[in-house]
C-alpha positions in Angstrom: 12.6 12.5 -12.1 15.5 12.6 -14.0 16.3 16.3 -14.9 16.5 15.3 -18.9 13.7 13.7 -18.7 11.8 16.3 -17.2 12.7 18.7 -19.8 12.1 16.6 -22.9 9.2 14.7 -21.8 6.7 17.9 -21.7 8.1 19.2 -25.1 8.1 16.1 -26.9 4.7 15.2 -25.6 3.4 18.6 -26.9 5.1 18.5 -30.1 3.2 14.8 -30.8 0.0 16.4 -29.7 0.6 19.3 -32.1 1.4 17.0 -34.8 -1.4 14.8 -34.8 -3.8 17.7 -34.4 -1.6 19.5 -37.7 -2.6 16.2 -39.6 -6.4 16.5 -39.2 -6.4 20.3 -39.6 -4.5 19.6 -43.4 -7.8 21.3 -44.8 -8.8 23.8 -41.6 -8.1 26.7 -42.8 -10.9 26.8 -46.1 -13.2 24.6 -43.9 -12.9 27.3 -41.5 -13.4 30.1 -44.1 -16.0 28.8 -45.2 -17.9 27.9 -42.2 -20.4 30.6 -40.6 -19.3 32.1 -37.9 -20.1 34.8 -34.8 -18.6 38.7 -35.6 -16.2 38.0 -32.8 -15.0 34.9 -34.4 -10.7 35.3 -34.7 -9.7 34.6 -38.5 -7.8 31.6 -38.7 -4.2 33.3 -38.8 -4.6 33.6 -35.3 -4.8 29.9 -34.2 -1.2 29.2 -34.8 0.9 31.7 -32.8 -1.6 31.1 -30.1 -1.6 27.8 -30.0 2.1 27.9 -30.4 2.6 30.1 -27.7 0.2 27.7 -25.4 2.2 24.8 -26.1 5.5 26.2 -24.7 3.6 27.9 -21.6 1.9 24.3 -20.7 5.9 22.3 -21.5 7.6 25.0 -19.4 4.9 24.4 -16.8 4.9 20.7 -16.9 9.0 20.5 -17.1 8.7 22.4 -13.6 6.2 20.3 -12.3 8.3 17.5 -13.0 11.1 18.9 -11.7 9.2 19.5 -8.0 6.5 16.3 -7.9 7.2 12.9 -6.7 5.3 9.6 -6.7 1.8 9.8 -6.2 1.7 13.8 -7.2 4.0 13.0 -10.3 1.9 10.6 -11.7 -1.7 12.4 -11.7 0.1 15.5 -13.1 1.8 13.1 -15.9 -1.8 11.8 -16.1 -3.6 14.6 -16.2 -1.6 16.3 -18.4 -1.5 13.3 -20.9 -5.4 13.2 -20.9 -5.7 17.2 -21.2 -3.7 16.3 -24.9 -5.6 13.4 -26.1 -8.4 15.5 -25.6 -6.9 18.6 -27.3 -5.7 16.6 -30.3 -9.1 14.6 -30.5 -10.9 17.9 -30.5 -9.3 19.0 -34.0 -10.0 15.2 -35.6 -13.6 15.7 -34.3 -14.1 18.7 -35.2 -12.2 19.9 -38.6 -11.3 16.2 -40.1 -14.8 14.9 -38.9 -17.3 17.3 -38.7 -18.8 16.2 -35.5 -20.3 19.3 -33.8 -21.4 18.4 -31.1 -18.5 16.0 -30.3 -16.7 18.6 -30.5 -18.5 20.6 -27.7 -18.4 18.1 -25.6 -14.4 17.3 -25.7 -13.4 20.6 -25.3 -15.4 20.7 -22.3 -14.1 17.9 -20.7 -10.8 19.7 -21.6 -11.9 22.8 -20.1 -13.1 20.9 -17.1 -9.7 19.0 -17.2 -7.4 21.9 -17.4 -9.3 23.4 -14.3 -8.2 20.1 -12.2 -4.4 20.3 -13.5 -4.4 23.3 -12.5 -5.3 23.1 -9.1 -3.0 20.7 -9.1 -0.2 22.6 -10.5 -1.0 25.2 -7.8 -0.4 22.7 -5.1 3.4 21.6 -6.2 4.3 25.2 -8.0 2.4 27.9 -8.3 4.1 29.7 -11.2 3.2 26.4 -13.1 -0.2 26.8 -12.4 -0.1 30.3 -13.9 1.4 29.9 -16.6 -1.6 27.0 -17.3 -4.0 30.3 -17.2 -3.9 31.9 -20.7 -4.5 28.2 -21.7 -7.5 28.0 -19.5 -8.7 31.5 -21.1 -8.1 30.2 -24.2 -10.0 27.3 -24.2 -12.8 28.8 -22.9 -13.3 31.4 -25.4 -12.5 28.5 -28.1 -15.5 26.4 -26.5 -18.1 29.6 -26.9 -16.4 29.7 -30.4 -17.2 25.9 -30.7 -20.6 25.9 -29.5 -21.5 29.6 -31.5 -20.3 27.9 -34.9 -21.9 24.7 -34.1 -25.3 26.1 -33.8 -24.5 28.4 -36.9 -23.4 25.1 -39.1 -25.7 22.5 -38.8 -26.0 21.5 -42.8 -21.9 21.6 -42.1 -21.2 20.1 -39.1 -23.1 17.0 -37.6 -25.1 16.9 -34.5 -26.0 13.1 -34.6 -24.7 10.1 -32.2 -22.6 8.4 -34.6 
């Protein structure tokens, strides 16, 4: 891959995630405040740096992915990592701009589950790329206990039906 490419594609594919997800969290912070929630709930301060800080560890690990993989590799880890962001950005529309509880749940465990294959897959063209995916991995799975706990705590808030 071209080596400007393979630096500003992971950034500016992140940065578009993080933007769309910015536009259906306008009103997250008193929905969140508001919402009830388990002792060991984060306040909402938190979300930023750490999401921040998870969106450069998953660029720099893409951009060296990109810089090592080829062909048929390239293209699931391009893929992979494209469908880990949908699903990260569809999460926040689901679940602050929408209210859908249990939609939420079950995207950000087909991210969860996603993540876990990238991964692996990292680990097979550069390992240090693969770490670096871990504090994401850790993160998402305390913010899927955190979904699920607040979910069952919200049901007048947050709705559990099909559509």
């Amino acid at each position: 891959m071209n080596p400007l490419l393979a630096f500003l594609l992971p950034f500016g594919l992140t940065i578009v995630t993080a933007y769309i997800g910015g536009v259906a969290s306008i009103q997250a912070v008193s929905f969140y405040r508001d919402l009830e929630k388990p002792s060991w709930a984060p306040p909402s301060k938190v979300f930023g740096p750490v999401w921040t800080t998870l969106y450069i560890m998953m660029s720099i690990a893409l951009w060296q992915v990109c810089q090592r993989a080829t062909g048929q590799a390239l293209y699931v880890a391009l893929s992979l990592f494209s469908l880990q962001l949908c699903l990260n950005a569809v999460w926040t529309w689901l679940f602050f701009k929408w209210r859908k509880g249990a939609w939420s749940v079950a995207d950000i465990l087909a991210l969860w589950f996603t993540l876990i294959v990238l991964t692996v897959l990292f680990w097979s063209i550069h390992p240090l790329s693969a770490l670096l995916m871990v504090p994401y991995i850790l993160w998402v799975s305390f913010a899927s206990a955190l979904n699920i706990s607040v979910n069952r705590l919200n049901p007048d808030k947050l709705s559990n039906s099909q559509n």
